[in-house]
Steps between C-alpha positions, in 0.01 A plus 500: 500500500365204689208543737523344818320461789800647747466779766771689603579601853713820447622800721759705648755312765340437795151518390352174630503314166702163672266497810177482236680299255540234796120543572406449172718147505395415809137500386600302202588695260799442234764781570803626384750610730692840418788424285735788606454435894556090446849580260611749741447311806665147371789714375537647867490145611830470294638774722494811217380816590231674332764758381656186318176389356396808395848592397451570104160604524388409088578135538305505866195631322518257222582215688206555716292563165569214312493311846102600508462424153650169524255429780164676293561309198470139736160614639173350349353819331126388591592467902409733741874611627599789723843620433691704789601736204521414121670618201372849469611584880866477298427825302464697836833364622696565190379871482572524891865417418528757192492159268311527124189297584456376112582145638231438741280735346467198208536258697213621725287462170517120483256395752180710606386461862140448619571764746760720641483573937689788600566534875473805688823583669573410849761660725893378377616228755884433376647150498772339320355549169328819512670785463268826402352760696159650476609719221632238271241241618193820374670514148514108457149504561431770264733315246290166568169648426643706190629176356224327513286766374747528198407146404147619542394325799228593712696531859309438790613674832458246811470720830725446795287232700565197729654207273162320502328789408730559216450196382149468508525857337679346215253156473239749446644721253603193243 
């Protein structure tokens, strides 16, 4: 397992993750943009639908997996980095589809994170993309922070605030 200095922006859809994430950049900071979000959109852009995409629902997850990895394994270990979800987030996806997590769950072991944000919820707001209601968007958050916890993590709970606030929240807690 490789240390590195990486924080990860995690939470349940519609959370607020993005808005900070774009804070956090516009201040300077390296970022990562959300792997999932970026595939999904530029495969809209081809005119699919998300039933399409997410058609057979294994290789989805995997894709998007090794699609993180690939982009981890690039990132200068010793570089503060904040990731709009990371490898680990993959474990609470694959359980929330009924899919063996073994995959991510060793995969998830490769590189350890400085820290690991987990946004409060915010209300669902449904766009192209999102799909899940409060109910679903509750148990990926519960999912999130189990995951992480499995890989031993410390998770740190960021409180619904305004985005500056958040991400002065997060500055402070590094």
């Amino acid at each position: 397992m490789e240390q590195t200095d990486w924080c990860v922006i995690t939470g349940a859809p519609c959370s607020g993750k993005t808005s900070v994430v774009r804070e956090l950049q516009r201040r300077g900071h390296r970022i990562v943009d959300e792997v999932a979000r970026s595939f999904i959109d530029a495969e809209l852009a081809k005119g699919r639908s998300l039933k399409e995409i997410k058609a057979d629902v294994l290789s989805f997850e995997r894709d998007i997996l090794k699609r993180k990895l690939d982009i981890e394994t690039t990132l200068p270990a010793d570089e503060l980095v904040f990731l709009d979800r990371a490898v680990p987030d993959s474990i609470a996806y694959f359980l929330l589809e009924g899919l063996d997590p073994v995959e991510p769950l060793m995969k998830g072991r490769i590189f350890r994170y400085r820290r690991i944000f987990l946004f409060d919820r915010l209300l669902i707001e449904h766009d192209r993309v999102r799909s899940e209601n409060d109910a679903m968007a509750a148990r990926i958050d519960s999912l999130l922070e189990n995951a992480y916890r499995r890989l031993e993590y410390d998770v740190l709970r960021i409180p619904v605030l305004p985005v500056a606030q958040r991400t002065d929240y997060i500055l402070r807690h590094l």
